[in-house]
Backbone bond lengths (Angstrom), bond angles and torsions (degrees), N, CA, C in turn:
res aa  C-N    CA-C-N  psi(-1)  N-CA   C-N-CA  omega(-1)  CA-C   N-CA-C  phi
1 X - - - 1.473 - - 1.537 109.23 -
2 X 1.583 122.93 148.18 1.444 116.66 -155.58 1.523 73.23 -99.75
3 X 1.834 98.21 -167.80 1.358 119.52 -169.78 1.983 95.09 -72.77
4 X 1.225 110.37 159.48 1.558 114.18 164.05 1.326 110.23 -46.54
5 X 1.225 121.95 136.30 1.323 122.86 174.05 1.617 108.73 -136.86
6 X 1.384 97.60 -14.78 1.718 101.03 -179.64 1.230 106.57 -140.53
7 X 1.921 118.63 162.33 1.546 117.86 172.61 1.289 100.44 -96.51
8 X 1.722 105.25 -45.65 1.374 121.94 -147.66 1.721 98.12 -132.01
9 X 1.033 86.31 145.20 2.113 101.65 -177.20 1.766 93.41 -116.69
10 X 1.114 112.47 144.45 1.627 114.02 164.30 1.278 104.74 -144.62
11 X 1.281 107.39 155.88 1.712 107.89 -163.04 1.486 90.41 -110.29
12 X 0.968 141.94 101.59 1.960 136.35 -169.52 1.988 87.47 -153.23
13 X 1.524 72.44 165.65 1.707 93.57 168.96 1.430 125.63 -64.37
14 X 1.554 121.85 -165.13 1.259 108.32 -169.84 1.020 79.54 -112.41
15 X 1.294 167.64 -10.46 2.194 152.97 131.27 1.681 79.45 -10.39
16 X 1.054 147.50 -60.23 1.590 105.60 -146.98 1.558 97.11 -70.98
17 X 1.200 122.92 -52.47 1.408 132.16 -154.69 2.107 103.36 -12.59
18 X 1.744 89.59 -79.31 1.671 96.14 169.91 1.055 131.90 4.45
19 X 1.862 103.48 -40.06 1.721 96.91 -156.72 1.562 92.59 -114.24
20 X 1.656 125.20 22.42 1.428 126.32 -176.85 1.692 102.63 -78.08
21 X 1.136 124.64 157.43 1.318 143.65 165.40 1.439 105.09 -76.36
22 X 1.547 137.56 128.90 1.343 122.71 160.52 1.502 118.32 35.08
23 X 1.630 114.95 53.76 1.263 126.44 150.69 1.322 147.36 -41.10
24 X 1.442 140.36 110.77 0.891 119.00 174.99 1.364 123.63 -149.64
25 X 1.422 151.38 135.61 1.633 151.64 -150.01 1.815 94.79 -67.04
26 X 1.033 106.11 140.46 1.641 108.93 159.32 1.709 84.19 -142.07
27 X 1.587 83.32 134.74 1.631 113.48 172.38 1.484 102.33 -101.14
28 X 1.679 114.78 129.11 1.500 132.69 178.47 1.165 103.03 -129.06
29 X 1.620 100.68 124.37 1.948 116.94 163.12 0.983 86.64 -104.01
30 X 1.573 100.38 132.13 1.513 131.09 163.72 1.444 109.95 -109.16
31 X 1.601 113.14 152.96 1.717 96.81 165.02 1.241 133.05 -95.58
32 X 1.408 110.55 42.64 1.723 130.92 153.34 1.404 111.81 -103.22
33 X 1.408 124.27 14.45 1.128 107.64 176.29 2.000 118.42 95.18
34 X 1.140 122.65 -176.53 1.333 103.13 -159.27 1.586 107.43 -106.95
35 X 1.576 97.53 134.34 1.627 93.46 172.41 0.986 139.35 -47.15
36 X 1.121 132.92 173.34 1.734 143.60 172.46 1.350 101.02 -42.17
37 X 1.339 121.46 -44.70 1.339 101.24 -163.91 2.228 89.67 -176.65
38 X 1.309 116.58 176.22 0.984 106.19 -178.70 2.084 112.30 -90.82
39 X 1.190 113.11 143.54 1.310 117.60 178.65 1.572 126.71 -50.00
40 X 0.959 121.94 126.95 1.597 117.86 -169.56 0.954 110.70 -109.30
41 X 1.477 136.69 88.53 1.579 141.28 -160.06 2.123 109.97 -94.54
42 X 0.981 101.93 144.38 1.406 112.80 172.85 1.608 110.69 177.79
43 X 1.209 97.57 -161.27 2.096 108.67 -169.47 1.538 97.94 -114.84
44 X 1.231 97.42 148.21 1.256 116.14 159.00 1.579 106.85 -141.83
45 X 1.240 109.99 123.99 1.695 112.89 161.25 1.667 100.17 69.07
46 X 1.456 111.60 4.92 1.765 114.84 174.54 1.734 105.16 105.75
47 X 0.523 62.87 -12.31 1.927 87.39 171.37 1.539 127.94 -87.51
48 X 1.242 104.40 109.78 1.817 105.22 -169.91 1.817 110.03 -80.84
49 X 1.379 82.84 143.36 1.908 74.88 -160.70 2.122 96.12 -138.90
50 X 0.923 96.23 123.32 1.467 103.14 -178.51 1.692 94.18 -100.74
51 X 1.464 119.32 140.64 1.392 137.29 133.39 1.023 135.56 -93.07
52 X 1.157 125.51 165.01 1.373 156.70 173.95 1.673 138.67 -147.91
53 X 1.670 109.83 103.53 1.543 96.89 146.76 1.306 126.08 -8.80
54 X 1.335 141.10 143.81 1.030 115.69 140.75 1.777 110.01 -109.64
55 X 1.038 86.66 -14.79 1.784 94.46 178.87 1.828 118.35 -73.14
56 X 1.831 101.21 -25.16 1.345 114.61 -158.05 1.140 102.23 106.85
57 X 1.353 116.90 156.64 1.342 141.86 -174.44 1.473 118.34 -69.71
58 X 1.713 122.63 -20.65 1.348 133.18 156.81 1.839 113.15 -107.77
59 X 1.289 109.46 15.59 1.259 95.36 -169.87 1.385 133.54 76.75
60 X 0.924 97.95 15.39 1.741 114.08 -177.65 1.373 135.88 -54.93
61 X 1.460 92.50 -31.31 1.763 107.09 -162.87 1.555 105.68 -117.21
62 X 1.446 117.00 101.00 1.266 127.47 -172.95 1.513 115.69 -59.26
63 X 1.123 141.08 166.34 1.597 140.12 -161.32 1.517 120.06 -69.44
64 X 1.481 110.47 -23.88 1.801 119.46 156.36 1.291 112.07 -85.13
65 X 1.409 140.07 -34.41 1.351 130.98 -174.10 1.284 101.22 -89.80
66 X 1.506 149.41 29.39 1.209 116.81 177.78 1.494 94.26 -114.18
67 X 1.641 102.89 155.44 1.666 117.25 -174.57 1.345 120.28 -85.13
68 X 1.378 102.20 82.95 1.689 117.14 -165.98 1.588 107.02 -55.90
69 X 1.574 102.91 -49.66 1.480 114.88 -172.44 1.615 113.20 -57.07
70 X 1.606 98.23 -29.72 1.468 89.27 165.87 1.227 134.07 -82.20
71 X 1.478 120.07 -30.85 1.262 135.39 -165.64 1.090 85.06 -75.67
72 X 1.108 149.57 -42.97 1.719 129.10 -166.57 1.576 120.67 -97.25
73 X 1.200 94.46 -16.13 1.989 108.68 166.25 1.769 96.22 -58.29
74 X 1.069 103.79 -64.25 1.918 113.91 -154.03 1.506 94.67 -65.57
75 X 1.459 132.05 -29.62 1.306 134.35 166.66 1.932 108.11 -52.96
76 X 1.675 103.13 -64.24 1.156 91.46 160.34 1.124 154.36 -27.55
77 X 1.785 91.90 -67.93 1.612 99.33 166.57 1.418 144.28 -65.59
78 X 1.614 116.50 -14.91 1.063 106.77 133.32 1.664 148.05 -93.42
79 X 0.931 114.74 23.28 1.568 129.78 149.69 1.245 124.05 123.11
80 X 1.581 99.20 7.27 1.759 90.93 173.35 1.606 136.45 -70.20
81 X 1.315 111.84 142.14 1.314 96.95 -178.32 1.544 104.69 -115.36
82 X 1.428 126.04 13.30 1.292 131.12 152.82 1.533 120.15 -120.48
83 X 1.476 107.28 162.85 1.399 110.95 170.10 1.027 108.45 -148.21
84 X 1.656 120.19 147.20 1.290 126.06 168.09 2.026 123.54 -117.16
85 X 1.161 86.85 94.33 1.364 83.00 178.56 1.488 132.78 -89.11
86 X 1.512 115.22 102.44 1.509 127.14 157.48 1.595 131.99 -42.65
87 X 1.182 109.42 110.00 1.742 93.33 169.59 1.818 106.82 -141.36
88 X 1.578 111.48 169.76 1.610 108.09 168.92 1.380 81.36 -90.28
89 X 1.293 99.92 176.25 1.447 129.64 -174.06 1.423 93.05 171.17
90 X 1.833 92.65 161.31 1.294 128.14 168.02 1.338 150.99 -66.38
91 X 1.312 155.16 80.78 1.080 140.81 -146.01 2.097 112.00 -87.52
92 X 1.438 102.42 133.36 1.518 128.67 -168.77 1.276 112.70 -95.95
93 X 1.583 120.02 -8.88 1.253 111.56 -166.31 1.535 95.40 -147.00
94 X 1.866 133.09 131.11 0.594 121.91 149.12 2.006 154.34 7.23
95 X 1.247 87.19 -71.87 1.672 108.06 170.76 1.413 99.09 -69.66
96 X 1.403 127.67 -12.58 1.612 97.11 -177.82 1.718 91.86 -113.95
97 X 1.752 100.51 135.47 1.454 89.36 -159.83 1.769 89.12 -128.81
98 X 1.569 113.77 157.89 1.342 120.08 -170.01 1.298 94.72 -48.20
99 X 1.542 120.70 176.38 1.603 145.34 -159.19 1.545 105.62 34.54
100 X 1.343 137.23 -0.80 1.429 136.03 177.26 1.841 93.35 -63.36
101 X 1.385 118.25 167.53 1.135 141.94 126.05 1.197 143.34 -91.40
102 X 1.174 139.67 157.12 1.730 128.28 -167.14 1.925 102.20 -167.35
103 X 1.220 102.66 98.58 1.935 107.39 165.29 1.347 78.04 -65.22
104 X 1.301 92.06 146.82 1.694 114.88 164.80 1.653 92.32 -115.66
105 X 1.563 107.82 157.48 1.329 102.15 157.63 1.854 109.68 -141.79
106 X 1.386 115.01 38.94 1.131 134.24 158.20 1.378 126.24 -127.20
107 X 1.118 107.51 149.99 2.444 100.23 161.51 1.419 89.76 -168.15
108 X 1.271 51.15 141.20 2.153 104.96 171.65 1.911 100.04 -91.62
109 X 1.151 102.69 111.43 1.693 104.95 146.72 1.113 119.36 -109.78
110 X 1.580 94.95 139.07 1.944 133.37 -171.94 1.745 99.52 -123.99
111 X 1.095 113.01 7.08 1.502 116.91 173.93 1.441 117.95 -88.46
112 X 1.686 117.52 148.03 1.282 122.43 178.50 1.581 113.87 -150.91
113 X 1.541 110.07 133.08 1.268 111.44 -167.75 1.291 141.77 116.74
114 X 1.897 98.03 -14.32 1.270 109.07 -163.19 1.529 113.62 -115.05
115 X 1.427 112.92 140.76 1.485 97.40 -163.35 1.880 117.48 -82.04
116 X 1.231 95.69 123.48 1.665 94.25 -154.48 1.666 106.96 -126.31
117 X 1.698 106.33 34.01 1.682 106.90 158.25 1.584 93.63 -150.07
118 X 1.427 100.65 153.01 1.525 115.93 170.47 1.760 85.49 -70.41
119 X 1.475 151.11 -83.98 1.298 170.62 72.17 1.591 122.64 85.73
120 X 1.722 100.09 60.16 1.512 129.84 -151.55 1.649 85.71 -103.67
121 X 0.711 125.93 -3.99 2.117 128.86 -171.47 1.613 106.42 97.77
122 X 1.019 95.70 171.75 1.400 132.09 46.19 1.464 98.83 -131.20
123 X 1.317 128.18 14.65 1.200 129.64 166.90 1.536 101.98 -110.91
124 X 1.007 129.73 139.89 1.305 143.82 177.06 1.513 129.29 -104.71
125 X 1.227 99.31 132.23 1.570 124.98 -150.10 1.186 121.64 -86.86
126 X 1.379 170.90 -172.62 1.125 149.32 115.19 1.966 102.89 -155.16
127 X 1.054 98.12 111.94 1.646 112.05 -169.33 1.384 99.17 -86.22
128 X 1.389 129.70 144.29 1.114 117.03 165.05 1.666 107.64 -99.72
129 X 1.530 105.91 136.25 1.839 120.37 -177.41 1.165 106.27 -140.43
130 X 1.225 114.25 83.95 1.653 133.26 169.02 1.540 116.52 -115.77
131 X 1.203 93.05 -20.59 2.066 99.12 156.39 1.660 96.52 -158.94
132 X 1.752 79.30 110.56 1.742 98.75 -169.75 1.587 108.85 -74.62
133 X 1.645 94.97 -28.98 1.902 88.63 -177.34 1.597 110.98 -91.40
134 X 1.161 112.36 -172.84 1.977 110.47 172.59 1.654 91.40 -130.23
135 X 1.788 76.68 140.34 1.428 109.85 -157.93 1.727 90.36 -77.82
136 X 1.359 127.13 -47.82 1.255 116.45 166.73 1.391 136.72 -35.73
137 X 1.400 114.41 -33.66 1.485 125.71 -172.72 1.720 95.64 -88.34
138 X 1.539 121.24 -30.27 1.565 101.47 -159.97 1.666 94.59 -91.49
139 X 1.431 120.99 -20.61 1.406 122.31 153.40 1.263 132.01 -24.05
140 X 1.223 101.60 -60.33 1.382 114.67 163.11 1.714 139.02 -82.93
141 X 1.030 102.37 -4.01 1.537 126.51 164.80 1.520 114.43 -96.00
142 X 1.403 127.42 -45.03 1.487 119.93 140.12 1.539 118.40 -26.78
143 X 1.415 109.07 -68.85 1.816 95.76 -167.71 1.557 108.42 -77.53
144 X 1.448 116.59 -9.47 1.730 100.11 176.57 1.722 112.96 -85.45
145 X 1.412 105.56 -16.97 1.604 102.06 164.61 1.387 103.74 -62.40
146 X 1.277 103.04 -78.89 1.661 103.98 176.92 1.221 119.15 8.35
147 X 1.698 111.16 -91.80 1.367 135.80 163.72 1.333 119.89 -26.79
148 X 1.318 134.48 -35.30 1.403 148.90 -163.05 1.640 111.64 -106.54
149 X 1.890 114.18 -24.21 1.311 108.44 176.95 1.489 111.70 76.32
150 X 1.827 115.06 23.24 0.877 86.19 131.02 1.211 150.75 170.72
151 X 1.146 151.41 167.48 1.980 155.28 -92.20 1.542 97.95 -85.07
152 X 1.188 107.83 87.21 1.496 138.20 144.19 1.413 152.05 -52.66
153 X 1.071 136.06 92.14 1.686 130.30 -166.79 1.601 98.35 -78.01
154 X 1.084 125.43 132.83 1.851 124.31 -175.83 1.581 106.74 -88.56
155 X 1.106 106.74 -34.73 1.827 112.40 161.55 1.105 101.69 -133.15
156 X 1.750 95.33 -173.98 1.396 135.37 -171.07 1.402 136.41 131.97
157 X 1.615 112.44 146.07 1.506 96.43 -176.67 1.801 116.17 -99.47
158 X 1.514 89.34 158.44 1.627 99.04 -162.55 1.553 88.86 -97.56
159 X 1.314 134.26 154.58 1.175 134.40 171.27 1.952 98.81 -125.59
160 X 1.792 123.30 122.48 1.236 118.27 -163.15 1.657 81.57 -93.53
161 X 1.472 128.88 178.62 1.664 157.46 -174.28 1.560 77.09 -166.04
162 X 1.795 87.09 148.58 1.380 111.92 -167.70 1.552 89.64 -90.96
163 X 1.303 127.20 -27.64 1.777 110.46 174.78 1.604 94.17 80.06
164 X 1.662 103.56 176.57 1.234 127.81 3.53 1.640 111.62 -82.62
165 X 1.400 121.50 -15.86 1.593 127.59 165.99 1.565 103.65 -52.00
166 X 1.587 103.63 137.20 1.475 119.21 138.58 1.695 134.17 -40.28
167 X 1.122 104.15 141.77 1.792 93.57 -178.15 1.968 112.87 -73.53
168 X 1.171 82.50 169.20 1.794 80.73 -178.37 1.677 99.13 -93.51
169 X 1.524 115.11 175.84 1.496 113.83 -161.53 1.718 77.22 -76.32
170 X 1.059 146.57 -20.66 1.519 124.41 -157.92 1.344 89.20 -89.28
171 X 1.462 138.37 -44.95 1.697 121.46 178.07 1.615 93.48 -45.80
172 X 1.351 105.36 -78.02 1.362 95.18 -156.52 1.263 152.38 -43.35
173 X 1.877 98.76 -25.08 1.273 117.22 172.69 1.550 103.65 -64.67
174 X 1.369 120.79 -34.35 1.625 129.51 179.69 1.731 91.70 -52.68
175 X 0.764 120.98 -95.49 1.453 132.60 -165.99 1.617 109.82 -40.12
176 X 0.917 121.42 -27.33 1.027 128.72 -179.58 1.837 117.73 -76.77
177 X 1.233 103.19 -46.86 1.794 121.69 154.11 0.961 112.76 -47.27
178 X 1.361 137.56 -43.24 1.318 140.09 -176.10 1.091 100.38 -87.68
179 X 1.365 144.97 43.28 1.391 139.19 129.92 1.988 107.27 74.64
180 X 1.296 102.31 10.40 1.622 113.93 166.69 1.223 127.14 -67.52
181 X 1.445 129.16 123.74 1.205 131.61 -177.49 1.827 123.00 -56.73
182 X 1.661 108.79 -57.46 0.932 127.43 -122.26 1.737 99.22 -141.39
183 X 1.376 120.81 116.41 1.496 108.74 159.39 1.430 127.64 -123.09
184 X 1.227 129.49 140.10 1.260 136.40 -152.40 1.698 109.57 -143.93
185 X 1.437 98.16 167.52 2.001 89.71 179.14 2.047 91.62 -136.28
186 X 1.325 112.90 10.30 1.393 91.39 176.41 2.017 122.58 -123.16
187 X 1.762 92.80 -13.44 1.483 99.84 -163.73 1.610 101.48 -67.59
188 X 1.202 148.41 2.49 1.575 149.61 -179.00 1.705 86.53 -131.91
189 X 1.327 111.69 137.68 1.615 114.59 -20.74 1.408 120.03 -97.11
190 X 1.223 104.49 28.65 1.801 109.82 167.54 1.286 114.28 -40.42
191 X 1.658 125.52 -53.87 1.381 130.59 -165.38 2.186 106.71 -70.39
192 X 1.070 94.81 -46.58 1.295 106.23 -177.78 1.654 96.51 -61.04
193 X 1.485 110.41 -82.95 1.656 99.88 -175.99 1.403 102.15 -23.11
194 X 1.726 136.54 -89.68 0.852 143.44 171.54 1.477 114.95 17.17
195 X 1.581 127.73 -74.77 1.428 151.47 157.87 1.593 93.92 -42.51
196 X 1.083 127.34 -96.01 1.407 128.82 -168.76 1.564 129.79 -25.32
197 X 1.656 108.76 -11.51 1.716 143.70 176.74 1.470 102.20 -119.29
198 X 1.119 123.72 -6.33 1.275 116.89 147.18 2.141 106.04 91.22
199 X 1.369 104.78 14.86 1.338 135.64 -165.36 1.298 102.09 -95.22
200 X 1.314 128.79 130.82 1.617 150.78 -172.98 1.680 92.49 -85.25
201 X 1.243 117.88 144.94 1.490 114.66 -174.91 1.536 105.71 -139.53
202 X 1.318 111.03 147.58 1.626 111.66 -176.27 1.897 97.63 -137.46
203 X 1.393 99.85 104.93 2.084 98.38 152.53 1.568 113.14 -60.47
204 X 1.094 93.95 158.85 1.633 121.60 165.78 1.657 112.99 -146.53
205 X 1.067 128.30 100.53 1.464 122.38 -167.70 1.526 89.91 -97.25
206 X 1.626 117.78 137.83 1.772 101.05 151.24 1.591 95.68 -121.48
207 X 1.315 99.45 141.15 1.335 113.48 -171.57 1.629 104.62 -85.11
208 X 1.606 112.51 125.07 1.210 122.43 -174.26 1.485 113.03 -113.64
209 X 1.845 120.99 1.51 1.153 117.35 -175.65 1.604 103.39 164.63
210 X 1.418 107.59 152.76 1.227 127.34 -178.45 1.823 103.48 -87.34
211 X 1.030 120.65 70.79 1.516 134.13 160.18 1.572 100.08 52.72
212 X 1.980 91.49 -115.97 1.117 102.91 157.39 1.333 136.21 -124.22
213 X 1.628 98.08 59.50 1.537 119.89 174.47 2.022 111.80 78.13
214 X 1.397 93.64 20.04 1.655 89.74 -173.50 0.983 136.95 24.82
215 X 1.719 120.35 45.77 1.522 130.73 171.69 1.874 89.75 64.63
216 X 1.257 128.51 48.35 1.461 125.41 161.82 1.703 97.20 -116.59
217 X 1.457 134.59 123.15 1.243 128.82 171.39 1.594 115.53 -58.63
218 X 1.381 88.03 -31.60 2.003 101.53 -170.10 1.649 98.29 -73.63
219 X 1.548 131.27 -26.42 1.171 127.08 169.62 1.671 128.94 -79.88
220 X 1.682 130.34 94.52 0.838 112.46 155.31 1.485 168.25 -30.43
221 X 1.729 121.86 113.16 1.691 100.22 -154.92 1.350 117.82 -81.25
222 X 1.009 91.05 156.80 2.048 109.03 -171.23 1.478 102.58 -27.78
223 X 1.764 120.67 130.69 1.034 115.84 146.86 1.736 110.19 -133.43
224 X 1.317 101.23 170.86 1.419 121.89 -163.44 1.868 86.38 -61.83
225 X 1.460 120.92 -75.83 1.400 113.31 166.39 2.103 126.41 -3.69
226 X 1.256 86.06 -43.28 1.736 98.20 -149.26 1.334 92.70 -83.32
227 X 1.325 111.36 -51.48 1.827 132.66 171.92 1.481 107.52 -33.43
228 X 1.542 97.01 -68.84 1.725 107.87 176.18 1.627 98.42 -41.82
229 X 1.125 121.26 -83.65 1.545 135.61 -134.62 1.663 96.43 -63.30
230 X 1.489 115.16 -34.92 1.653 94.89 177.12 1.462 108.97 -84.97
231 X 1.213 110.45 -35.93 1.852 111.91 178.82 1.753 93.95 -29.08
232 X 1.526 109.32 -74.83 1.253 127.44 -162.57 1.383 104.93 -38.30
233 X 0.981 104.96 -55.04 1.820 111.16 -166.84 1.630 115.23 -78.76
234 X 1.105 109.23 9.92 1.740 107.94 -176.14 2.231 90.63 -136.61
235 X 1.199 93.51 -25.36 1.815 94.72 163.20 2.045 122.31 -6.17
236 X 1.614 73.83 -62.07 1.433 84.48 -175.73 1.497 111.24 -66.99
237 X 1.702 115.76 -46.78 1.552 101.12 -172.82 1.514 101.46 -67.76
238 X 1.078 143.56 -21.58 2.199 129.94 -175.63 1.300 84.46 -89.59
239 X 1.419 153.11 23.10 1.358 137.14 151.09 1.499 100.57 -104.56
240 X 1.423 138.35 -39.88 1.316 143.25 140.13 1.246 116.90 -23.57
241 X 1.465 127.15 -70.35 1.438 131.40 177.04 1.745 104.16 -53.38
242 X 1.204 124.97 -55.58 1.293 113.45 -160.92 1.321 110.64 -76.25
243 X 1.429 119.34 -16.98 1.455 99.98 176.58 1.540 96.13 -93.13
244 X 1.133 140.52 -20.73 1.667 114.00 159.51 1.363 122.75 -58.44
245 X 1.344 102.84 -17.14 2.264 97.98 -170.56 1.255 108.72 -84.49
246 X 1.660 121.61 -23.64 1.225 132.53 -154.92 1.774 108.16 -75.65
247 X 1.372 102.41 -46.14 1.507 120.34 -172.75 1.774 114.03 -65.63
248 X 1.217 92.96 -26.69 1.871 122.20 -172.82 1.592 111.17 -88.72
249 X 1.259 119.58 -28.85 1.724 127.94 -171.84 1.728 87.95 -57.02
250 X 1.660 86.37 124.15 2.147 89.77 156.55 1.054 99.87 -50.29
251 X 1.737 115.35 -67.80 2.075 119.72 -146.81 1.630 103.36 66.71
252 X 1.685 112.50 38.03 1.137 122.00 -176.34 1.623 97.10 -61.74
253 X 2.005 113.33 149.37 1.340 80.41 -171.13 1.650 107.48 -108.99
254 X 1.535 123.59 28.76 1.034 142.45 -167.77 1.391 127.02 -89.27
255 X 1.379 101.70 -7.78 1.738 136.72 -145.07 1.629 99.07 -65.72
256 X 1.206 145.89 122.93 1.417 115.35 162.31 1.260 150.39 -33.87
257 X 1.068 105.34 -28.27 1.652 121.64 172.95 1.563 122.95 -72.76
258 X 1.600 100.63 -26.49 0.935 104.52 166.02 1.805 128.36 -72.38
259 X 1.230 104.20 -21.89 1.684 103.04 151.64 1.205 133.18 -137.28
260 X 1.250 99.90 67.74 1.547 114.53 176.98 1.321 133.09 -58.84
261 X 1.510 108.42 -33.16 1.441 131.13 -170.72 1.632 90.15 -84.40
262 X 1.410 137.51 -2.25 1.484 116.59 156.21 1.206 140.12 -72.70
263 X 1.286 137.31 110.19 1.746 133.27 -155.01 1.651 100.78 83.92
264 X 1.205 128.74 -31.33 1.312 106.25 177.74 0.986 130.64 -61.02
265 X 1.315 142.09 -16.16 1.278 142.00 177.32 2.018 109.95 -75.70
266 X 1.323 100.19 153.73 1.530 98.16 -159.68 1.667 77.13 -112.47
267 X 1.228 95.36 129.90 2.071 96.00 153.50 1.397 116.00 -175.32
268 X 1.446 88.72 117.67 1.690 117.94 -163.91 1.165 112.59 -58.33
């Protein structure tokens, strides 16, 4: 493992880069093969902060093909012991309405196919994920909305779809019954890897649309168009929010996540 080079990894576009302190690309081979894209390390608030694409640098890599195991290894390997992962997503419930935000601190996976443990044997693994996010990090992402003005859900659960299709109104109405906030196609198994590296993890959902209009006729269903156009236009405030959360993170080092891999290992 090299010297620390990072606290915090965030998976965001290249709009944040701009606002880095003394920027600069570090390229990481991992042995999953090559990340999304290369790491873009700098300061924020005194604080070394690596990004990442998660899509790639043109968007390339749709929400099943992208190399989770890597993107969160190379985070590792250079030294973070938090992450904050950004995504659009869908809103399931009324009260949560497009341009809102919402930390989730649950998920539901509806995904299949994707490789979602470092922890293939021959020793066997078992992480415990019964609260996938850290309550410390969304603590502090609560009071920097606050401060910033603005309209925030403090929990909720995210439910992932393996993508790249939209759900049909009968998924959604499912998910939606179940009292779920939030739908998404990238936070599993980001959050889990995440845990499995022993990394504290923070959502940020911005809500870009009501699915598929929650059985409202007057509500239009999700399109790729609609997704874009609010992402775009609220861009700036989750580049606002994150450079206030970043400066504020304890990185307490007591956190559970931070030793997860203790007792997890099974050996008879």
């Amino acid at each position: 493992m090299p010297p620390q080079q990072i606290q915090v990894g965030i998976f965001g576009g290249s709009g944040f880069y701009s606002l880095l302190e003394d920027a600069r690309e570090v390229v990481v081979d991992t042995p999953y093969g090559p990340p999304s894209a290369p790491v873009v390390v700098g300061e924020v608030g005194g604080r070394q902060v690596g990004f990442m694409p998660r899509h790639g640098l043109r968007h390339e890599f749709p929400p099943h093909k992208v190399n989770y195991r890597a993107n969160l290894w190379a985070m590792k390997h250079l030294g973070a012991t938090d992450v904050i992962l950004p995504c659009a997503a869908g809103s399931l419930q009324r009260a949560v309405k497009p341009g809102d935000f919402v930390f989730c601190d649950q998920v539901v996976d509806r995904t299949w196919g994707r490789a979602d443990t470092f922890y293939n044997g021959p020793v066997t693994t078992h992480v415990s994920f019964a609260e996938p996010y850290d309550a410390e990090m969304r603590s502090v992402a609560i009071d920097a909305a606050a401060g910033l003005g603005i309209s925030a859900h403090e929990r909720g659960t995210i439910v992932v779809i393996q993508g790249p299709r939209f759900s049909t109104k009968a998924e959604s109405r499912w998910y939606s019954s179940m009292g779920w906030e939030v739908i998404n196609m990238t936070q599993y198994p980001e959050v889990i890897l995440a845990r499995e590296l022993e990394m504290a993890a923070l959502n940020i959902s911005l809500i870009t649309d009501y699915d598929v209009g929650l059985d409202d006729p007057d509500i239009e269903p999700v399109s790729t168009a609609q997704v874009v156009e609010v992402f775009n236009a609220n861009n700036a405030k989750l580049r606002e929010l994150l450079f206030a959360i970043v400066p504020k993170l304890p990185c307490s080092p007591d956190r559970p996540a931070l030793s997860a891999l203790e007792g997890a290992r099974f050996s008879p």
